[in-house]
PyMOL commands that place a pseudoatom at each C-alpha (Angstrom):
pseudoatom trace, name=CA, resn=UNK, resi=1, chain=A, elem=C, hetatm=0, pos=[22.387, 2.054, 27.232]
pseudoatom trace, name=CA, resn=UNK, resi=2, chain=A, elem=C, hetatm=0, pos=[25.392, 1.529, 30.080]
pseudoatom trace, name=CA, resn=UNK, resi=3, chain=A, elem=C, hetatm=0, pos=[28.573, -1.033, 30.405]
pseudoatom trace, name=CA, resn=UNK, resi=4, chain=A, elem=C, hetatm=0, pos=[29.107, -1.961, 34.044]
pseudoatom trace, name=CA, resn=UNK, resi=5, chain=A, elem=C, hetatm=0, pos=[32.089, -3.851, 34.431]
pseudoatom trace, name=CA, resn=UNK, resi=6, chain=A, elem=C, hetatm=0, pos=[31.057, -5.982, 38.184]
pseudoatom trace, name=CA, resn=UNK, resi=7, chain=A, elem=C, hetatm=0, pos=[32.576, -8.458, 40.268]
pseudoatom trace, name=CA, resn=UNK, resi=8, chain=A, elem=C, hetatm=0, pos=[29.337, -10.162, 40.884]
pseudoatom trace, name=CA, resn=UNK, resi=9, chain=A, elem=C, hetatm=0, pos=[25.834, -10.415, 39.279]
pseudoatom trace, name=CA, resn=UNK, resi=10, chain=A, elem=C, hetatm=0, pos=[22.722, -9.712, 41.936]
pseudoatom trace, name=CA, resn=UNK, resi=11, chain=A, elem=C, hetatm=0, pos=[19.475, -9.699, 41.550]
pseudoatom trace, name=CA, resn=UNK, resi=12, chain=A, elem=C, hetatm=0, pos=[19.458, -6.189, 43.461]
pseudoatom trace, name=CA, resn=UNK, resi=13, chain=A, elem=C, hetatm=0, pos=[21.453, -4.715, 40.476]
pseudoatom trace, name=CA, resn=UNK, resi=14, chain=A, elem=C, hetatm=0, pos=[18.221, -4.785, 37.797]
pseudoatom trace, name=CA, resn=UNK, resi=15, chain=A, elem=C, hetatm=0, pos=[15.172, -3.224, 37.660]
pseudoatom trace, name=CA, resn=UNK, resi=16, chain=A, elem=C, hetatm=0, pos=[12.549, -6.008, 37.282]
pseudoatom trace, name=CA, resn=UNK, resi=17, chain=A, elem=C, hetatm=0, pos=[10.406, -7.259, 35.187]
pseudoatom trace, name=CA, resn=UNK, resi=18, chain=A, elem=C, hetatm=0, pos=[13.501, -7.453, 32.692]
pseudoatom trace, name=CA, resn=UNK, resi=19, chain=A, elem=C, hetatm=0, pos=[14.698, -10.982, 30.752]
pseudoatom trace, name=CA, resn=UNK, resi=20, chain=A, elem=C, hetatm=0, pos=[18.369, -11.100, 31.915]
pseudoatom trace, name=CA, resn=UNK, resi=21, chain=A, elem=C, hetatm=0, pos=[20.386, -13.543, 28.733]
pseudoatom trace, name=CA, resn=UNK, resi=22, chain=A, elem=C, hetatm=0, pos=[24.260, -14.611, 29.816]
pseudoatom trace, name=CA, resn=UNK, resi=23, chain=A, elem=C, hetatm=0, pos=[26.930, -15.820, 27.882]
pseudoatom trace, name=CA, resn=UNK, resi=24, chain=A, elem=C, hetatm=0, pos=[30.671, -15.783, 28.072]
pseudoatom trace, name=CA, resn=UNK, resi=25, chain=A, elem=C, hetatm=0, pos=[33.243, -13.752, 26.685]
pseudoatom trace, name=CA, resn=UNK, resi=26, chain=A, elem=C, hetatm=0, pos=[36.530, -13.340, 25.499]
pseudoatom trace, name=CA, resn=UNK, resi=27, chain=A, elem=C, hetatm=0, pos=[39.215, -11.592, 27.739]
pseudoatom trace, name=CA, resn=UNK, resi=28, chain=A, elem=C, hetatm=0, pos=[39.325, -9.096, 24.137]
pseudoatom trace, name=CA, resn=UNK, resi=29, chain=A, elem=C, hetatm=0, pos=[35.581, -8.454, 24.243]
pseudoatom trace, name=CA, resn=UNK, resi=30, chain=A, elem=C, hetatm=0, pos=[35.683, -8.072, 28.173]
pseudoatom trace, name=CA, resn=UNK, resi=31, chain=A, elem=C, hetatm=0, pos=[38.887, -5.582, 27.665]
pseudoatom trace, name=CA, resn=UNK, resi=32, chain=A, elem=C, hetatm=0, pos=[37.088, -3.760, 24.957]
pseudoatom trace, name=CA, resn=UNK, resi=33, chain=A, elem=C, hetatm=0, pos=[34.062, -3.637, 27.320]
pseudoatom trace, name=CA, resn=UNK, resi=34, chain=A, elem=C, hetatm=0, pos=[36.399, -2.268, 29.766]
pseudoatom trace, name=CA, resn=UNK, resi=35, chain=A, elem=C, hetatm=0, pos=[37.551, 0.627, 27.949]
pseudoatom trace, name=CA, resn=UNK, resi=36, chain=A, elem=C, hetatm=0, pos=[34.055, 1.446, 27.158]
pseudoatom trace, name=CA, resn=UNK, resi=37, chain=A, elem=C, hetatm=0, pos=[32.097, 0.710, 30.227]
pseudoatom trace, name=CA, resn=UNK, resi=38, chain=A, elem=C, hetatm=0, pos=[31.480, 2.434, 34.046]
pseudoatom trace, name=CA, resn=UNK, resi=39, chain=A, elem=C, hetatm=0, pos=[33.178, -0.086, 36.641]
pseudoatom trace, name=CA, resn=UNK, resi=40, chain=A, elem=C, hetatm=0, pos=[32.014, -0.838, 40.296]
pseudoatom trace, name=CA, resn=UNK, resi=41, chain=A, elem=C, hetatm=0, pos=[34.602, -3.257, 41.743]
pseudoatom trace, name=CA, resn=UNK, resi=42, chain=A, elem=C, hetatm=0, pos=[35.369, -2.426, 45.659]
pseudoatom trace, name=CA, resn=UNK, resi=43, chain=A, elem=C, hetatm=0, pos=[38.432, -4.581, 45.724]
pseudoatom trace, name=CA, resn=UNK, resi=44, chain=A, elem=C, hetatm=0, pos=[41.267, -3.781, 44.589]
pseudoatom trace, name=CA, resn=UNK, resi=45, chain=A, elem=C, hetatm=0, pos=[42.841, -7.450, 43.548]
pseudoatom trace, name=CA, resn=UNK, resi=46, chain=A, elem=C, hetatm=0, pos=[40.605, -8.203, 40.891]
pseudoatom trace, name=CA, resn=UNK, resi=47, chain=A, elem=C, hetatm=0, pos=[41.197, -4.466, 39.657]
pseudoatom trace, name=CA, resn=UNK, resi=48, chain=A, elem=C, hetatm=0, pos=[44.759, -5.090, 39.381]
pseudoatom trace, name=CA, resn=UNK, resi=49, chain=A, elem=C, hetatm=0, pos=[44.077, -8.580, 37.145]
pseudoatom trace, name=CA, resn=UNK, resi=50, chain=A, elem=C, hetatm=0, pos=[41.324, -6.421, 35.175]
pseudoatom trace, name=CA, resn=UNK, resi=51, chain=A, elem=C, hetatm=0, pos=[44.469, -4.155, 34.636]
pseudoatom trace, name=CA, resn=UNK, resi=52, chain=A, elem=C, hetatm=0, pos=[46.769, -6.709, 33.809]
pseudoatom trace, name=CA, resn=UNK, resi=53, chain=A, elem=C, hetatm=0, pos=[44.676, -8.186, 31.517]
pseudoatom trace, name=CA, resn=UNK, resi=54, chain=A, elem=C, hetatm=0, pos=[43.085, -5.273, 29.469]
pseudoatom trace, name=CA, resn=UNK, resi=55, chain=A, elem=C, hetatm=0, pos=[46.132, -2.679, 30.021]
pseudoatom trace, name=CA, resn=UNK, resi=56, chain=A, elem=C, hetatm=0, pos=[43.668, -0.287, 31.775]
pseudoatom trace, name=CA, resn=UNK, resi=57, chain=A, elem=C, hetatm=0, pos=[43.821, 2.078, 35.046]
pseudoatom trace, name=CA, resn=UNK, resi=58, chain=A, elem=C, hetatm=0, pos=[40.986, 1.200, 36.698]
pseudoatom trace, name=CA, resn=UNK, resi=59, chain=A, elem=C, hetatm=0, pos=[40.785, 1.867, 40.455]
pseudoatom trace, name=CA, resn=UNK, resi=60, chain=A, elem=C, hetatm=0, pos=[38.328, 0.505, 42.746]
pseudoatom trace, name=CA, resn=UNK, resi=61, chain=A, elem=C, hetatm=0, pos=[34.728, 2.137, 42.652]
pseudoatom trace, name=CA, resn=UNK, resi=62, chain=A, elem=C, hetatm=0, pos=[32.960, 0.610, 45.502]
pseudoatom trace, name=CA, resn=UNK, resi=63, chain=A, elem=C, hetatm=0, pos=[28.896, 1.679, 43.886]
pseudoatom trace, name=CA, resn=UNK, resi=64, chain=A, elem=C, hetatm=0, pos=[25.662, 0.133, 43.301]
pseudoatom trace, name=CA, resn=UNK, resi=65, chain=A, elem=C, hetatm=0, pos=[24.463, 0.000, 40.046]
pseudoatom trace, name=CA, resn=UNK, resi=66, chain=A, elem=C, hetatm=0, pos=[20.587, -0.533, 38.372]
pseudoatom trace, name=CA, resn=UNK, resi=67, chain=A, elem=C, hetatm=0, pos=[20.946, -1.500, 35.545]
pseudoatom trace, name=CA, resn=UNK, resi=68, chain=A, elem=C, hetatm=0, pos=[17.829, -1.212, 32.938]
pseudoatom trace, name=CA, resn=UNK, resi=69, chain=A, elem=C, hetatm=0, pos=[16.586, -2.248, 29.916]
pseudoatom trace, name=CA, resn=UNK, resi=70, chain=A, elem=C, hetatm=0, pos=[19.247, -2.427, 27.335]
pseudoatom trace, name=CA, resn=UNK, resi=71, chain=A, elem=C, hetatm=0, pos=[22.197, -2.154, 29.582]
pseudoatom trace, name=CA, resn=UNK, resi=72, chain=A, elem=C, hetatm=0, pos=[25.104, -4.657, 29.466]
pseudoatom trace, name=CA, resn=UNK, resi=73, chain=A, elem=C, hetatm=0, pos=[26.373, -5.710, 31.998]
pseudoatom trace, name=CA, resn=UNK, resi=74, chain=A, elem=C, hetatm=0, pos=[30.385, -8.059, 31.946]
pseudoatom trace, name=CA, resn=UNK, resi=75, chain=A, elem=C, hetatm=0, pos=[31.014, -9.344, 35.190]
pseudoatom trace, name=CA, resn=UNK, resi=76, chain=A, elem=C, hetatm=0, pos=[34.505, -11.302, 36.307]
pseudoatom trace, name=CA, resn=UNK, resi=77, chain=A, elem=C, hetatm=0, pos=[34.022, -14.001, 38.319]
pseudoatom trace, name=CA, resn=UNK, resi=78, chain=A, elem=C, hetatm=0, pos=[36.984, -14.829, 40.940]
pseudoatom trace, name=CA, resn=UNK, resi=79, chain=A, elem=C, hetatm=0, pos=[36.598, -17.748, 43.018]
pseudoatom trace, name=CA, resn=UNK, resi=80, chain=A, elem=C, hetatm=0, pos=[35.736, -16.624, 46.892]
pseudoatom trace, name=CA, resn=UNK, resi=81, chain=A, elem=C, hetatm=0, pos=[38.413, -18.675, 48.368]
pseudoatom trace, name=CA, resn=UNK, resi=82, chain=A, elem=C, hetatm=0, pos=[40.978, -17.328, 46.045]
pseudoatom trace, name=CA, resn=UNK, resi=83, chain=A, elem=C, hetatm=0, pos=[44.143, -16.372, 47.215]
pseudoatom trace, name=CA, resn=UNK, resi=84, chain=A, elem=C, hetatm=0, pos=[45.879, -15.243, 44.420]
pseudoatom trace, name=CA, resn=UNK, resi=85, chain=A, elem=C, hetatm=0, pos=[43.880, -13.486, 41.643]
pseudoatom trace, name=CA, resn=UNK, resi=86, chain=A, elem=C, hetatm=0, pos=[46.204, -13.642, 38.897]
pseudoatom trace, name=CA, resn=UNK, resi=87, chain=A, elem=C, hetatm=0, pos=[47.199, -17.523, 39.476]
pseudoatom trace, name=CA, resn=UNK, resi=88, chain=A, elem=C, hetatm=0, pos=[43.294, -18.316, 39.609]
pseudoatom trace, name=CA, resn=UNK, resi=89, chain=A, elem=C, hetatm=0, pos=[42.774, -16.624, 36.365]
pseudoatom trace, name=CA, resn=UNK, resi=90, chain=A, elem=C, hetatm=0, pos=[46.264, -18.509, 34.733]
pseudoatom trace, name=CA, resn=UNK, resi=91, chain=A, elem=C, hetatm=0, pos=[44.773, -21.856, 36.420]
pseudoatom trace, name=CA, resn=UNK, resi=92, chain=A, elem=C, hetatm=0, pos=[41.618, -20.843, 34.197]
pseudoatom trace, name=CA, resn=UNK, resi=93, chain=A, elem=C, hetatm=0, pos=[39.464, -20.368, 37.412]
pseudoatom trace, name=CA, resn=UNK, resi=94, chain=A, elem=C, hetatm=0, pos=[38.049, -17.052, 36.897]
pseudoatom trace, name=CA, resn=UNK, resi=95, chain=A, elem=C, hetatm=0, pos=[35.032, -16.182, 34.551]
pseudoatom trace, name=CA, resn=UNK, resi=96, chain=A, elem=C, hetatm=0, pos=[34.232, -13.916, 31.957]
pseudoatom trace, name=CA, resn=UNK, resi=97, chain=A, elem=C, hetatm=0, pos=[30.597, -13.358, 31.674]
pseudoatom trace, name=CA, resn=UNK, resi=98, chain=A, elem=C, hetatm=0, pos=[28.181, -10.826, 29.717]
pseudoatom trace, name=CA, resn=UNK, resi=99, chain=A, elem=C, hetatm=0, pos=[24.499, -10.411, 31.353]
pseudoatom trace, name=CA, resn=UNK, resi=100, chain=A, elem=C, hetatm=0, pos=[22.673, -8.911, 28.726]
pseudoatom trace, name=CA, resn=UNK, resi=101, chain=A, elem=C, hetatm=0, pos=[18.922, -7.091, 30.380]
pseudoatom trace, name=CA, resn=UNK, resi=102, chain=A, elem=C, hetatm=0, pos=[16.020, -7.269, 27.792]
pseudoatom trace, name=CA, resn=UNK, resi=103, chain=A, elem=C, hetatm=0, pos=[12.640, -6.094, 28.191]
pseudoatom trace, name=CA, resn=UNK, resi=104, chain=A, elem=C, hetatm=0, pos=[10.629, -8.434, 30.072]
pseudoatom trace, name=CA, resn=UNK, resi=105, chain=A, elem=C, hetatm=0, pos=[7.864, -10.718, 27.868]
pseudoatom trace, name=CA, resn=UNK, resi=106, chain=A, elem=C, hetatm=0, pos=[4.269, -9.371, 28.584]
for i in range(1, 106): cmd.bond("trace and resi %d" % i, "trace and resi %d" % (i + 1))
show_as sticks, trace
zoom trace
């Protein structure tokens, strides 16, 4: 069982036929995540808010992931158009989400 810590969520990242369940989270359960989990975030902005926010030293990891059955995977969500990454998240505009990758139902 892996963390990934992502920027985005594709469909290219699982391993199908897998139920995918997501919720949001907590900036603590994200941080804890953090310190825990394998990141692959190319750009460096949202690794400095990530750093900011969870008092890590992340640097930028620019990887594809799979991720299988039983893997977790917490994914910050910064608006495209943003500008300024640490005023989007203070304006509440970036997203804290857990996708959580199940066995698929036979």
């Amino acid at each position: 069982m892996s963390i990934w810590i992502v920027d985005k969520f594709t469909l290219s990242m699982i391993n199908p036929p897998v139920n995918i369940q997501f919720s949001k989270v907590s900036r603590e359960e994200f941080c804890e995540a953090v310190k825990d989990g394998s990141d692959a975030i190319p750009h460096q902005e949202t690794i400095n808010l990530i750093n900011i926010l969870c008092r890590s030293g992340l640097n930028t990891n620019n990887i594809q992931i799979k991720a299988e059955v039983g893997d977790t995977v917490y994914i910050i969500r910064v608006p495209e158009q943003s500008e300024n990454v640490l005023e989007s998240y203070c304006k509440g505009e970036v997203v804290l989400l857990k996708a959580t990758i199940y066995k698929a139902n036979e």
